[in-house]
C-alpha positions in Angstrom: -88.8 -3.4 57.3 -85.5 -3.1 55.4 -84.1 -0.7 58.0 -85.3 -2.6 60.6 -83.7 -6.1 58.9 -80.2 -4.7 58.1 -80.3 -2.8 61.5 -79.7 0.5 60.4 -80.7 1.9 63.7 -78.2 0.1 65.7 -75.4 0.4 63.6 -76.1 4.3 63.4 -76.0 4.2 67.3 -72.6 2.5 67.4 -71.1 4.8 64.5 -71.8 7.7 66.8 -70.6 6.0 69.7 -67.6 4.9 68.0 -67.2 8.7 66.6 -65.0 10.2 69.7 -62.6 7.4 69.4 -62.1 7.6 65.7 -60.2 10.0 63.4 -63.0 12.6 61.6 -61.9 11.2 58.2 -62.3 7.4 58.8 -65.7 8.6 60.5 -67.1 10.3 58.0 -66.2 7.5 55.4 -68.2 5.0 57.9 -70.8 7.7 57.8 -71.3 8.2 54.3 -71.3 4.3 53.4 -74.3 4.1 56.2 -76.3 6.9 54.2 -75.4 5.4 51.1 -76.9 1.9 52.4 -79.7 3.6 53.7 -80.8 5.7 50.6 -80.9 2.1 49.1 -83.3 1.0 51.1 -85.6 3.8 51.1 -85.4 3.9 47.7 -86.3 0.5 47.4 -89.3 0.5 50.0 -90.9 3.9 48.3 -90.7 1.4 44.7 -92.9 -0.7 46.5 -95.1 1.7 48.6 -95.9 4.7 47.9 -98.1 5.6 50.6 -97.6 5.2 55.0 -101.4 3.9 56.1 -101.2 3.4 59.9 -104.2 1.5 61.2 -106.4 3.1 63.7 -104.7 2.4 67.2 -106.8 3.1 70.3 -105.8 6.8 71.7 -104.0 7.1 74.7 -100.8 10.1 75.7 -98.5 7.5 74.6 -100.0 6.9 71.1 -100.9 10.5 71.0 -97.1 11.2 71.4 -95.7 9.7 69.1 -98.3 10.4 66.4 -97.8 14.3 66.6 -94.0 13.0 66.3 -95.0 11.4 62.9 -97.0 14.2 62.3 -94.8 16.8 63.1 -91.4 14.3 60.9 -93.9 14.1 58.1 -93.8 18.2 58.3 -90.2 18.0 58.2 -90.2 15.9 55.4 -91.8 18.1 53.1 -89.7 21.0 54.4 -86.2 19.2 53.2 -88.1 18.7 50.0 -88.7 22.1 49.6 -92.6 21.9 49.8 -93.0 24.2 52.7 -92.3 28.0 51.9 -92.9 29.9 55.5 -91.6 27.7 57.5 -92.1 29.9 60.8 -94.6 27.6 62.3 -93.0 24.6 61.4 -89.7 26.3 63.6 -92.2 27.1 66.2 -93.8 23.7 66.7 -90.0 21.9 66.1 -89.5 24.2 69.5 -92.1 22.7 71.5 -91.7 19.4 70.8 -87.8 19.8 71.6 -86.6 19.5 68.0 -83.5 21.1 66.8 -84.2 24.1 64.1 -85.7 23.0 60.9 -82.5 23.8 58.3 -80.3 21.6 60.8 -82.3 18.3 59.5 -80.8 16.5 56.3 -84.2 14.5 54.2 -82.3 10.8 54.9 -82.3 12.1 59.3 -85.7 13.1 58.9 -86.3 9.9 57.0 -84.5 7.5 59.4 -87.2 9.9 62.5 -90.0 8.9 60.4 -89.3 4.7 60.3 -88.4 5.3 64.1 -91.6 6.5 64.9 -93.5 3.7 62.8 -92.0 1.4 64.6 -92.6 3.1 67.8 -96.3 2.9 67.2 -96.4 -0.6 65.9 -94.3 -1.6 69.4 -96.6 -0.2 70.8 -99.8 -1.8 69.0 -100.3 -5.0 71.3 -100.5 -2.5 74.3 -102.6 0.5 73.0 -106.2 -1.1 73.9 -104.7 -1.7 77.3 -103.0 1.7 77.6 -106.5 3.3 76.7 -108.5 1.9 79.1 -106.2 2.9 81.9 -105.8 6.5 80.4 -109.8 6.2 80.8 -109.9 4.8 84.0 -107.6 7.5 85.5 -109.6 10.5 84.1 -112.4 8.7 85.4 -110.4 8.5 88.8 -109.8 12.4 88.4 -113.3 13.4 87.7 -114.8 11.6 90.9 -112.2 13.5 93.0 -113.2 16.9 91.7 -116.5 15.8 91.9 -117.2 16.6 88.3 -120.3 14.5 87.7 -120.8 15.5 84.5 -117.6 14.6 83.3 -117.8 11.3 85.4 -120.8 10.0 82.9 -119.6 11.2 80.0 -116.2 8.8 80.4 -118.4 6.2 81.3 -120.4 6.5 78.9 -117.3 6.2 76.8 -116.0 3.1 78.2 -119.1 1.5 77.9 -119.7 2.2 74.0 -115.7 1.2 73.5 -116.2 -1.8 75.7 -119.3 -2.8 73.4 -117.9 -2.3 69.9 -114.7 -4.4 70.8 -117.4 -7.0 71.8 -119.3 -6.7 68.7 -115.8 -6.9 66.8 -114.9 -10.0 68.3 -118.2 -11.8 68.0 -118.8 -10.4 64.3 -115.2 -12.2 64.2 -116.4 -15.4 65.3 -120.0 -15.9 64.0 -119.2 -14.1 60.7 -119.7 -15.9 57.5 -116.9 -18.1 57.0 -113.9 -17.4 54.0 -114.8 -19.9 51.3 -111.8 -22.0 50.3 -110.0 -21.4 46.8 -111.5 -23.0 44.0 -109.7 -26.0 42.6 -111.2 -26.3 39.2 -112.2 -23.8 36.7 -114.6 -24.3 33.7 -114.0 -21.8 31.0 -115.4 -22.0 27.1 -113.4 -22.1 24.2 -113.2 -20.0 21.4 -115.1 -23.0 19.8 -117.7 -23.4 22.0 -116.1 -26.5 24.2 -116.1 -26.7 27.4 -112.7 -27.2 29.1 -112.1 -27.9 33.2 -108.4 -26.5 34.7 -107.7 -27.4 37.9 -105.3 -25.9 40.3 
């Protein structure tokens, strides 16, 4: 959230727009100051979280795609911090997904590809029930033109069990037991026995 606040993204995309047009020491000056600002905040949001949990968002290629991204940053990550000693594969798979060579990535770039990404996915949150169902709709679309029955039941068989469980989750929603409100008094005991009543 602090890179996304102080707009760290955008003002790295004008800095290298700006880069052509500038002498190489005034850029690298603007540069450093940006990595400088940004090491702050990442310092600052690992103080108060130590650990990314993404929430379980419906699969679909677009989700998919950007969660190998993470996957593949997260890889990265531990690379630049010198937790990965063969890094063949990691080269390899940098390859396919069109990624530059692993030793060309500083640990604040991979850093800043790692918030990109979590914010790609939660952009993307809203749409990812919708963007399933049409994934599943056109494999469903594919399977009747090849005439694949089997594979035509078992998708409908999996947009019917989805299609139930996000019914169950919105009725478990409403006819759930309801939150109790906070209390507004408190009776404790005293170290003399008393009874005493705080109220907030």
């Amino acid at each position: 959230q602090l890179v996304e606040r102080h707009r760290m993204l955008e003002k790295i995309a004008t800095l290298n727009e700006l880069q052509p047009r500038m002498p190489a020491p005034q850029f690298q000056l603007m540069f450093n100051r940006w990595d400088n600002e940004l090491r702050e905040y990442m310092l600052a949001a690992e103080k108060r979280c130590r650990k990314f949990r993404m929430n379980h968002l419906p699969w679909s290629p677009v989700i998919g795609m950007w969660m190998r991204r993470l996957k593949l940053y997260k890889w990265l990550e531990a690379y630049c911090r010198g937790k990965v000693p063969d890094w063949r594969n990691l080269k390899r798979s940098c390859a396919r997904q069109g990624l530059r060579c692993p030793s060309s990535y500083t640990l604040d770039e991979v850093l800043l590809k790692i918030h990109s990404c979590m914010l790609n996915l939660e952009r993307e949150r809203e749409n990812a029930p919708k963007m399933r169902r049409e994934h599943l709709q056109d494999r469903l679309d594919i399977a009747r033109l090849r005439g694949d029955v089997v594979s035509e039941q078992e998708i409908i068989r999996i947009i019917k069990r989805e299609a139930e469980k996000a019914e169950y989750t919105r009725l478990r929603i409403f006819t759930g037991k309801p939150r109790s409100s906070p209390p507004v008094s408190v009776t404790i005991t005293n170290s003399d026995g008393a009874q005493s009543t705080l109220r907030t």
